[in-house]
BAKE-425881 format. One record per residue: residue in three letters; x, y, z of N, C-alpha, C in turn. Coordinates in steps of 0.05 Angstrom, whole numbers, plus 5000, padded with zeros to 4 digits. Atoms other than C-alpha are relative to their C-alpha. Example, Ala and Ser with C-alpha at 12.3 -4.5 7.8 and 13.67 -1.06 7.14 Angstrom:
# BAKE-425881
ala501849765000524649105156501850245000/ser498449764999527349795143498550225014/
//
This chain:
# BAKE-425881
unk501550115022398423964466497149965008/unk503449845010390223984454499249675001/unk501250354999387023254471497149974998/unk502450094993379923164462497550034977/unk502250015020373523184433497350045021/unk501950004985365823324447497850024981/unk502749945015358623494426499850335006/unk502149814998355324144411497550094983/unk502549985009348224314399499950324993/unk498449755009348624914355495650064991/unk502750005011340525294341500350224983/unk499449815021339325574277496449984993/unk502549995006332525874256498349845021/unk502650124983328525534315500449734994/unk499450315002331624844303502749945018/unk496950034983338224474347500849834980/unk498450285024343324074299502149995028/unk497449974977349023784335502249894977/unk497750065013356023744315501649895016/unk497650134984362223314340502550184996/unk497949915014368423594343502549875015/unk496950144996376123344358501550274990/unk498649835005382023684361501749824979/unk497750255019387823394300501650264990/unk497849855013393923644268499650074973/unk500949875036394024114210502550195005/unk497749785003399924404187502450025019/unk498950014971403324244259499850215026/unk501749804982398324724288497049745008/unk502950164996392524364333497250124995/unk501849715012386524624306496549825015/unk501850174994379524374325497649994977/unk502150045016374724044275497249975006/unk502350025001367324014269499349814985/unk500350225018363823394238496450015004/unk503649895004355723574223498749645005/unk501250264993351722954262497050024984/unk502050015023345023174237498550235025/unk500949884986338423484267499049855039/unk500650014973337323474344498349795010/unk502750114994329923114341500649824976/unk500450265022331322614276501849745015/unk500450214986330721974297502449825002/unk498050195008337421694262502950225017/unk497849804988341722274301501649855032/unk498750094978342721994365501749674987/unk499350255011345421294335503250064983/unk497849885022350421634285501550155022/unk497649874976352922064348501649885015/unk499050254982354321474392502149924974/unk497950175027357721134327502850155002/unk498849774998361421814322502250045021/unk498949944973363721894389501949685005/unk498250184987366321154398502550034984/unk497450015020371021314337501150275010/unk498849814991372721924367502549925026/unk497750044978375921694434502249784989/unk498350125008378821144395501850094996/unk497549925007382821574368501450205006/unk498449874986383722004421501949875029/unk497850184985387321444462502349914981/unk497450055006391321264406501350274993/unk498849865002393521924400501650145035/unk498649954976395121974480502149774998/unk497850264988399121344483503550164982/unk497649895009403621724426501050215006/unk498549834979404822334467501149925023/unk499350074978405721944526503749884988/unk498550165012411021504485502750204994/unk498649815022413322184445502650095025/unk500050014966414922404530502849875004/unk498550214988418421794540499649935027/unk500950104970413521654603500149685003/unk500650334996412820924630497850065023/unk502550114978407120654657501349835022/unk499450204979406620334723498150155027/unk500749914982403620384782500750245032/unk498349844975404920924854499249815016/
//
């Protein structure tokens, strides 16, 4: 199974936008999404990506704990 998420800075016409993306279930195929942050150099972009990104891992821990679970691993220490 497909865990994660990231940034990419994509240039179009002589400009960089960046996009987030995550992997999620569709159909019970993992597919990977894109989510449009804005442009590269506008001022409100970095702020909205950070925002972005913390809701991202959020919900790529709660989606490990339920594979781990799905598993039937136990935590604990070696």
């Amino acid at each position: 199974m497909r865990l994660g998420y990231g940034v990419r800075v994509k240039r179009i016409r002589d400009r960089d936008y960046v996009d987030v993306w995550r992997y999620e279930t569709r159909g019970g195929r993992r597919v990977q999404h894109f989510e449009y942050v804005g442009p590269l150099e506008a001022a409100g972009t970095e702020k909205k990506l950070t925002s972005i990104m913390e809701r991202f891992q959020g919900l790529a821990m709660e989606e490990f704990r339920r594979m781990v679970r799905a598993v039937g691993a136990v935590g604990g220490s070696r």
